[in-house]
GUMILUM-62442 format. One record per residue: x, y, z of N, C-alpha, C in turn; residue in three letters. Coordinates in pm, whole numbers, padded with zeros to 5 digits, always signed. Each point is the difference from the previous one (the first is absolute). Layout:
! GUMILUM-62442
XYZXYZXYZALA
...
//
This chain:
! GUMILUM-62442
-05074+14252+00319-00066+00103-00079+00091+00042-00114UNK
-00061+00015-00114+00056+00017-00105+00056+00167-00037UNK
+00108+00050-00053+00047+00121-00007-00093+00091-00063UNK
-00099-00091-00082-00107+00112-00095-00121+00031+00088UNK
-00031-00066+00122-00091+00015+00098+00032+00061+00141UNK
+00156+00033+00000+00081+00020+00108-00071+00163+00039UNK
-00062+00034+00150-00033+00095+00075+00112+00089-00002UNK
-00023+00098-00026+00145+00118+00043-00070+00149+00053UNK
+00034-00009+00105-00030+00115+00094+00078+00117-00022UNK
-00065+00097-00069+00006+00152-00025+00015+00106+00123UNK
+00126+00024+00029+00011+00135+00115+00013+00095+00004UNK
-00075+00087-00076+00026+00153-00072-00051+00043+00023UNK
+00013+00146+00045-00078+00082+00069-00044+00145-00162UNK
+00027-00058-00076-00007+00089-00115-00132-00100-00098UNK
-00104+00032+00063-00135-00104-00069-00021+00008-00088UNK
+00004+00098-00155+00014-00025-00099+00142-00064-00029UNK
+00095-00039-00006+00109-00053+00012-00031-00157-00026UNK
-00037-00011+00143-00056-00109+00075-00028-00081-00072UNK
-00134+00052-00049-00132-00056-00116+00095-00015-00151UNK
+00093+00119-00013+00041-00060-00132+00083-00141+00012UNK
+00087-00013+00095+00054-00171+00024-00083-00076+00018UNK
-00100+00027+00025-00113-00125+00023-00043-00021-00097UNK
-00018+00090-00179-00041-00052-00075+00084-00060-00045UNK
+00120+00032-00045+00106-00019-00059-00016-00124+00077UNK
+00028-00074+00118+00002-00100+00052-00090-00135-00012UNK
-00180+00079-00043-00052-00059-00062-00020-00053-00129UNK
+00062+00117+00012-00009-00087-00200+00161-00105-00019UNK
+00059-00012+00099+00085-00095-00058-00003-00134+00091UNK
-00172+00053+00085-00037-00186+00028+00027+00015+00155UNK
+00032+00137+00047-00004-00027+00164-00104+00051+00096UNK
-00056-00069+00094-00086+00091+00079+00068+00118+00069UNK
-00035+00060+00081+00070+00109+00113-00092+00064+00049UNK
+00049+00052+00136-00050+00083+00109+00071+00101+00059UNK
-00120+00160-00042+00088+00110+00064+00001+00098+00121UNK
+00115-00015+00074+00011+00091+00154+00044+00107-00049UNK
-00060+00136+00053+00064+00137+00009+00042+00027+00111UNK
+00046-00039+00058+00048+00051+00153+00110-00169+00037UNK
+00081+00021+00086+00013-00102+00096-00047-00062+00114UNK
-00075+00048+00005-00109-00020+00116-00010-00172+00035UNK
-00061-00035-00141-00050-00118+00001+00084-00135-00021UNK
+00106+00041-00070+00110-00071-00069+00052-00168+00051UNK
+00006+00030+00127+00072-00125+00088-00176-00110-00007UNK
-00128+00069+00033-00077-00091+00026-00012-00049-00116UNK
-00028+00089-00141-00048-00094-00159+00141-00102+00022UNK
+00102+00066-00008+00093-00132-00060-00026-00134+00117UNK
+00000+00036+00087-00059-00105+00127-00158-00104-00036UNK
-00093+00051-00059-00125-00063-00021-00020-00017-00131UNK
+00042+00110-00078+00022-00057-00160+00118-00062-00085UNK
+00096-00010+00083+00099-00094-00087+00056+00032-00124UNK
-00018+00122-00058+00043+00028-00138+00112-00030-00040UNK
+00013-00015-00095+00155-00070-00081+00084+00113-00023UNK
-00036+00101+00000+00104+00085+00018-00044+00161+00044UNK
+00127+00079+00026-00088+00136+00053+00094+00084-00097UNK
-00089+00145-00052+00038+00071-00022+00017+00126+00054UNK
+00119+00035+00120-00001+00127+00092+00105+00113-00054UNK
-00139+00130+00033+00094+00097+00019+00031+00018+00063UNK
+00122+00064-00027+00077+00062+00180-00065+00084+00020UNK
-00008+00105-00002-00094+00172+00045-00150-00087+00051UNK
-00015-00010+00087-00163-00036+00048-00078+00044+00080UNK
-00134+00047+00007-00065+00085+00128+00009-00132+00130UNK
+00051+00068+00108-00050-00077+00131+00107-00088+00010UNK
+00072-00077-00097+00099-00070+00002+00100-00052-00099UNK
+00135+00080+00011+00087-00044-00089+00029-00120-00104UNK
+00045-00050-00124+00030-00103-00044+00111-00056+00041UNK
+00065+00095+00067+00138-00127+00032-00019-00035+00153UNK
-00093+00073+00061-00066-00087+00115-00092-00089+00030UNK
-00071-00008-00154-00057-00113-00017+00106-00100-00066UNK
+00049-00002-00046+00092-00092-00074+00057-00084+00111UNK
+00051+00112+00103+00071-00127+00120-00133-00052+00062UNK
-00117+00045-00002-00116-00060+00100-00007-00169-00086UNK
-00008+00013-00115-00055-00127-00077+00097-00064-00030UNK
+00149+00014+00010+00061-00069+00000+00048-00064+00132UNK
-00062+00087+00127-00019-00113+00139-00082-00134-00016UNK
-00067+00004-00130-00117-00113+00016-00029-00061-00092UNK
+00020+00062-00174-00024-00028-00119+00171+00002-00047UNK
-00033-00084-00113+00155-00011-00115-00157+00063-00134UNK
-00099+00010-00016-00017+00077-00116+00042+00099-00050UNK
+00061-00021-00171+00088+00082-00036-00073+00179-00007UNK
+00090+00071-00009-00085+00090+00033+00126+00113-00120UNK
-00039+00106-00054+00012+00076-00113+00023+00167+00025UNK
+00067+00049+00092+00021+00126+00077-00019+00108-00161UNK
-00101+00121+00017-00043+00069-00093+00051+00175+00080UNK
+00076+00047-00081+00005+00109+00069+00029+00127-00092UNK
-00002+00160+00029+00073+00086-00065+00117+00088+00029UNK
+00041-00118+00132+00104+00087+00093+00132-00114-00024UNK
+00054+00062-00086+00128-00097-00117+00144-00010+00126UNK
+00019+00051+00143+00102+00033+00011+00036-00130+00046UNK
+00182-00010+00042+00085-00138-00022-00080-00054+00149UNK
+00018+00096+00117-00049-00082+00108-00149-00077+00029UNK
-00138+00091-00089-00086-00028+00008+00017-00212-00047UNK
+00036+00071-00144+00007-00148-00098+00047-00115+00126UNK
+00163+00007+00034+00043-00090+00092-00093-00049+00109UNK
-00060+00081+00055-00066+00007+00127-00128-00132-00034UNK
-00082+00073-00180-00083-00088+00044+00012-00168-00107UNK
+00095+00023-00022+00063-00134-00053+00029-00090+00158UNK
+00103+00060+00103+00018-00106+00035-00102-00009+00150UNK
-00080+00032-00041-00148+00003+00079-00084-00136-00058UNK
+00096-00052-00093-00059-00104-00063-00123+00003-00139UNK
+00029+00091-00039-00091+00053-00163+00092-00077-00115UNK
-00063-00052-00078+00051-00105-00100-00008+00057-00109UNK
-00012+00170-00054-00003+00082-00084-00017+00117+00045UNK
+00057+00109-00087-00052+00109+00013-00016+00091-00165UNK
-00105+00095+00043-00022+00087-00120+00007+00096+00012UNK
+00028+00127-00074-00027+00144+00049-00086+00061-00091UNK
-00078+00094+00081-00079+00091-00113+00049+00132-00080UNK
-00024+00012-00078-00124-00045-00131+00033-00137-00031UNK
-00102-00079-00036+00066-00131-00088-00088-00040-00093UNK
-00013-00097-00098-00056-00035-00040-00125-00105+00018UNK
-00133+00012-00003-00088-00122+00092+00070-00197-00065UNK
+00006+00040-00092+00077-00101-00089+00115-00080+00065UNK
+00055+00142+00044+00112-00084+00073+00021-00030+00146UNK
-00152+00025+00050+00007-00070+00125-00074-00113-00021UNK
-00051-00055-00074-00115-00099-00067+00134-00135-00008UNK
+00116+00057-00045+00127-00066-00048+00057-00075+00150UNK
+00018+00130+00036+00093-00020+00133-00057-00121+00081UNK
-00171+00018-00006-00079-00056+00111+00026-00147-00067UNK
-00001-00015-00104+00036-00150-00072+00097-00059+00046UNK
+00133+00067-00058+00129-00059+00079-00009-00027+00145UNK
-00032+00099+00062-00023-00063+00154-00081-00072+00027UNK
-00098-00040-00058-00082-00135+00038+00032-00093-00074UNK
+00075+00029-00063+00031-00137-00104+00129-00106+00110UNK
+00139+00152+00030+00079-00079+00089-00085-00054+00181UNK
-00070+00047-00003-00069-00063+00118-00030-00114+00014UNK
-00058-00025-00107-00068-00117-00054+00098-00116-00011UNK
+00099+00068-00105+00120-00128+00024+00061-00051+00103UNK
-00003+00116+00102+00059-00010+00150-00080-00125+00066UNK
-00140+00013+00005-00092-00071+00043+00006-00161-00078UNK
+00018+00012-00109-00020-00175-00056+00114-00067-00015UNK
+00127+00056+00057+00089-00068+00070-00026-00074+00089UNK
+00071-00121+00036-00022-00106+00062+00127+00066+00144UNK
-00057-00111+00086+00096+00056+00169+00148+00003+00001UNK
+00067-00067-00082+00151+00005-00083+00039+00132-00009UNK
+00089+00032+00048+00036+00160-00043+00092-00019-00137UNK
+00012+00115-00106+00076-00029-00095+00094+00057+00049UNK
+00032+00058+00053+00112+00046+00038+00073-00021+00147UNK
+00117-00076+00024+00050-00041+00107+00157+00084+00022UNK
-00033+00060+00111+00181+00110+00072+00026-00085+00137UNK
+00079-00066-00047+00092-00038+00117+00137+00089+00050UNK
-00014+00029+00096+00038+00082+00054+00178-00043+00048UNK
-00061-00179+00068+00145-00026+00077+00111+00028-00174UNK
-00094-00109-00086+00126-00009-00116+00022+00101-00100UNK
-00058+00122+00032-00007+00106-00106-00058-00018-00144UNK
-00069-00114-00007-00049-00082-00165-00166+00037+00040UNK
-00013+00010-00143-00144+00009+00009-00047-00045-00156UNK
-00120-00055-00025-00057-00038-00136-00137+00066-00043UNK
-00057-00025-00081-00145+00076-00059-00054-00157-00071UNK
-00086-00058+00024-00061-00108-00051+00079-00112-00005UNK
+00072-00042+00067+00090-00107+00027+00172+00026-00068UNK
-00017+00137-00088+00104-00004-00037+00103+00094+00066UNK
+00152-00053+00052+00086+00083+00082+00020+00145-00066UNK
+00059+00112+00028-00027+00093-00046+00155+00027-00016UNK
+00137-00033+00111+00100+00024-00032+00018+00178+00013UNK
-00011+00051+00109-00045+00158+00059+00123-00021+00057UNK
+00069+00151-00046+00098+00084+00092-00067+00019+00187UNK
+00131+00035+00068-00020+00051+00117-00105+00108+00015UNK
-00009+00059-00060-00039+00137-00002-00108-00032-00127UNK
-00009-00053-00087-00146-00044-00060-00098-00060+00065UNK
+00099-00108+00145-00158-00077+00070-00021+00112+00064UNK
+00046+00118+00084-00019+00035+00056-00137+00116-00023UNK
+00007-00017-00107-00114+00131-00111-00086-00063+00002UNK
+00008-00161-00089-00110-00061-00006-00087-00045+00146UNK
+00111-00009+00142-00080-00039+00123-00077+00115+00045UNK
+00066+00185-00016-00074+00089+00040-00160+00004-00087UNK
+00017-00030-00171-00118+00001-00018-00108-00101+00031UNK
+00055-00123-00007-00117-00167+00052-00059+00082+00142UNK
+00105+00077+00067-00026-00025+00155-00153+00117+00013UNK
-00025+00072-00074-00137+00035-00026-00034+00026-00137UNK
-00069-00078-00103-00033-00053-00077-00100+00134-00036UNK
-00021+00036-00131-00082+00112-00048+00011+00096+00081UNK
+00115+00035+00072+00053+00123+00036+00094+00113-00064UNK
-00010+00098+00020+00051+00054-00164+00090+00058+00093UNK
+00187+00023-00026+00088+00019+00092+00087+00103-00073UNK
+00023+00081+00013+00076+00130-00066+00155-00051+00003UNK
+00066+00066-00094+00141-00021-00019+00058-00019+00181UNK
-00016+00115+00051+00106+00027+00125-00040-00070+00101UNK
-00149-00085-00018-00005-00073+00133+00041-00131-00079UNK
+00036-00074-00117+00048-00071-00028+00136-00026+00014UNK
+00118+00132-00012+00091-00003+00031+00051-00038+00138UNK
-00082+00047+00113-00023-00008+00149+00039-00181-00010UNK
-00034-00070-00010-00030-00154-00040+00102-00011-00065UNK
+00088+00000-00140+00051-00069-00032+00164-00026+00032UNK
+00037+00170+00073+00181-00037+00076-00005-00010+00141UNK
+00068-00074+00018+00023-00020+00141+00111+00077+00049UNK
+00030+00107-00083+00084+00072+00053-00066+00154-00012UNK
-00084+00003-00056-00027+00106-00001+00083+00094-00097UNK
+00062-00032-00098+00048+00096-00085-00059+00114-00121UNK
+00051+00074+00010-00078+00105-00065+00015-00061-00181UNK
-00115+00015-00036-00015-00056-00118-00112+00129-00085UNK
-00030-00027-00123-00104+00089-00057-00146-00078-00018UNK
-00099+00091-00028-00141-00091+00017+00026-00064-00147UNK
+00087+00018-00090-00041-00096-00100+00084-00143+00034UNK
+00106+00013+00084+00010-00147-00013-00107-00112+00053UNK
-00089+00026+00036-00111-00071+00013-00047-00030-00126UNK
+00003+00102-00107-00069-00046-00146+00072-00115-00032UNK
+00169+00001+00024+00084-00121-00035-00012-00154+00030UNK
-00043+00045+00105-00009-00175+00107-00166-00021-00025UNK
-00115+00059-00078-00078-00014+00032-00019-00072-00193UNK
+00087+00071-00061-00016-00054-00169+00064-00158+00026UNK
+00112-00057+00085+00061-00071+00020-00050-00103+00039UNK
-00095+00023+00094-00093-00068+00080-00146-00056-00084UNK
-00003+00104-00034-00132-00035-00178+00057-00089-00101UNK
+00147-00020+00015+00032-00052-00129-00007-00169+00017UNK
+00045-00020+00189+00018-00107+00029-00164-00059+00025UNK
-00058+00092+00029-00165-00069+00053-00113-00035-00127UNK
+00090+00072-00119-00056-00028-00143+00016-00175-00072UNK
+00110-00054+00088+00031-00068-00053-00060-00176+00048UNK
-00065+00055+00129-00125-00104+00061-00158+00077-00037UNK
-00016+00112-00054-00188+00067-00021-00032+00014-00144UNK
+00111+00030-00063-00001+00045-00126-00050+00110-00021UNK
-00105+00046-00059-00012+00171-00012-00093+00063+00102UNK
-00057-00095+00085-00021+00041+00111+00050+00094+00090UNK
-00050+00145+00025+00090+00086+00074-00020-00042+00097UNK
+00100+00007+00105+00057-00040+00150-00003+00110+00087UNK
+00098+00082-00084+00035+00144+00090-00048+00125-00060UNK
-00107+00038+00022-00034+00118-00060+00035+00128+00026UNK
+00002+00089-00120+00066+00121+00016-00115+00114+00037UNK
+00034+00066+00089-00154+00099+00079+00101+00125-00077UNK
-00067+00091-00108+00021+00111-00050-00010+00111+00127UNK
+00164+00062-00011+00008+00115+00138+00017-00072+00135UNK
-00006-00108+00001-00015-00082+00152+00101-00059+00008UNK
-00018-00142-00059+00079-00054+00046-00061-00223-00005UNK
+00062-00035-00013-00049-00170-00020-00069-00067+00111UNK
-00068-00064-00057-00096-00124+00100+00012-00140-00059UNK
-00044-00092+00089+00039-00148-00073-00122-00057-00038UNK
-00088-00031-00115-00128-00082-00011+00008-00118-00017UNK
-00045-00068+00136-00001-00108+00011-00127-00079+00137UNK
//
């Protein structure tokens, strides 16, 4: 199914809201379908298959970040966490609940029209990959490559790049990255993660080209798209 025909399931319990993403959505070529409640959530994505979901967290009858872990027991559809509750734990919580974006309110309809692109666009690429992984971490020899090409990674660079491969579109905050990269446990600051992570971009640039690898989650913290 093509991205301009791609289903996207609306979870807002705010129905004029709702209806305004659905036009906005229509007019840039997508169908969609809208839930006000959680009620229903697990069966549509179960019988309708939509290409992607758009959830709020705040929901009558049932939370978004308790739906988020329900469909990610069963679905990888990307899904777009919509909320007006900005705080650090909410965000974390429903990132690594497995949400492949998030937005906060107020926003622009425009720019969820955007968002919903990029995430079906990298889906898509995910999908017309062939069974080859591009990316190989060997573990015994500490080497690892991106499309056949060696990458030449520090101790402590494979070790970043294995925490992120090891769940893929997971978005991982500075301090649980640090957790992962000493084996000693030394007290370090959350930016040296920015260090090993520009380091690590510089070397994975040099098998993708401008292809981002490691993305930067504003307030969060990095995930790997791949």
């Amino acid at each position: 199914m093509s991205e301009e025909t791609a289903p996207v399931l609306i979870v807002e319990d705010e129905i004029k809201l709702a209806r305004l993403l659905a036009d906005y959505l229509s007019a840039s070529g997508f169908a969609s379908e809208c839930l006000d409640t959680g009620r229903d959530v697990v069966e549509t994505v179960r019988s309708r298959h939509p290409q992607l979901v758009l959830l709020d967290l705040m929901l009558p009858e049932k939370d978004g970040l308790t739906l988020a872990k329900e469909l990610r027991a069963f679905s990888d559809v990307p899904i777009i966490m919509i909320t007006a509750r900005v705080d650090e734990i909410d965000r974390l919580l429903g990132l690594e609940l497995g949400a492949d974006d998030y937005i906060c309110k107020p926003f622009s309809p425009r720019e969820v029209v955007a968002r919903v692109k990029a995430v079906l666009r990298r889906a898509q690429r995910v999908s017309e990959r062939s069974e080859a992984p591009r990316l190989v971490v060997d573990e015994a020899t500490l080497e690892a490559s991106l499309d056949g090409h060696p990458l030449g990674l520090t101790p402590v660079e494979f070790r970043l790049l294995k925490a992120l491969a090891a769940q893929p579109r997971r978005i991982f905050s500075r301090s649980q990255l640090l957790e992962r990269l000493y084996e000693d446990h030394r007290v370090v600051t959350d930016r040296t993660v920015d260090s090993h992570v520009k380091n690590l971009r510089r070397k994975l640039s040099t098998a993708c080209g401008d292809e981002e690898i490691v993305r930067s989650i504003y307030g969060v913290g990095y995930k790997l798209d791949l």
